[in-house]
C-alpha positions in Angstrom: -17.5 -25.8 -63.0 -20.2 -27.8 -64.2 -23.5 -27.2 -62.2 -24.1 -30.8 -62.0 -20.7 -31.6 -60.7 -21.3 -28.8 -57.6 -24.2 -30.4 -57.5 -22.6 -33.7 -56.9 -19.9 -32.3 -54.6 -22.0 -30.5 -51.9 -24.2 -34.0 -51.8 -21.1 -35.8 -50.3 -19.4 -34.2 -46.8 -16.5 -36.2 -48.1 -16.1 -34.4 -51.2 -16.4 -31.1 -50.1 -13.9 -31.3 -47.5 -11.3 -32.5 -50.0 -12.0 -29.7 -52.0 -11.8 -27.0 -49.1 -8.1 -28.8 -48.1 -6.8 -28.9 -51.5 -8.0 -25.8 -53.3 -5.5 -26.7 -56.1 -8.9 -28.9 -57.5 -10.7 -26.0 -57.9 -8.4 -25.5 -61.0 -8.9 -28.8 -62.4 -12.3 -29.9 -61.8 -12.8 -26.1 -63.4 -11.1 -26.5 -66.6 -12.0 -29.8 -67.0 -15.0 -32.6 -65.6 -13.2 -35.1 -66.7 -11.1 -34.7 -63.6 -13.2 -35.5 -61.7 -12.3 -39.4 -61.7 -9.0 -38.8 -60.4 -10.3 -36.3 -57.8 -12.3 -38.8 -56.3 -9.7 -41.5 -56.1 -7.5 -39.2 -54.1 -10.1 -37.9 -52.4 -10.6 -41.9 -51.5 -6.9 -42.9 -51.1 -6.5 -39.8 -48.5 -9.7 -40.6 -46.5 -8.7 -44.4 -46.6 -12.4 -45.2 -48.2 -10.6 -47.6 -51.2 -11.8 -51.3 -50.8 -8.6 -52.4 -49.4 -8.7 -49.8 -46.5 -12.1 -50.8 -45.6 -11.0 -54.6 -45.4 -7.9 -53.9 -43.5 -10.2 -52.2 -41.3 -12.3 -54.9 -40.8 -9.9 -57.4 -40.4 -8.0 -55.5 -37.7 -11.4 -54.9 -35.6 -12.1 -59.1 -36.4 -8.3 -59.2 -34.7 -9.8 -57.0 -31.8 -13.2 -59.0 -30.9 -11.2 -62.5 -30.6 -8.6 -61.0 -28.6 -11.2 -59.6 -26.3 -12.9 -63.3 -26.6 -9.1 -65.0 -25.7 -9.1 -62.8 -22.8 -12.4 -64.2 -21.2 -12.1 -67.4 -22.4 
């Protein structure tokens, strides 16, 4: 593996911890750093950090905050 792509993967907890769970990466991101695209889009689809899950999230805590406001209202 590319030094600059450890590097890259011990900056970001997120990262690492993917790589630790699924040591089949190892493999690819050893062969090849052009997996390392795909890696990160798992690794972003599993931790539910894609830009949909972070809306979703959002909207469901807005849900949250004006049902707390309904109930003292």
């Amino acid at each position: 593996m590319q030094l600059s792509l450890q590097y890259k993967i011990k900056s970001n907890p997120n990262y690492l911890r993917f790589l630790r769970e699924n040591s089949n990466w190892y493999k690819y991101l050893n062969r090849n750093v052009s997996y390392f695209g795909e890696f990160e889009r798992e690794m972003k689809v599993r931790y539910k950090l894609t830009p949909k899950d972070k809306l979703d999230k959002f909207s469901e805590n807005m849900d949250k905050v004006s049902q707390i406001i309904d109930i003292f209202s």
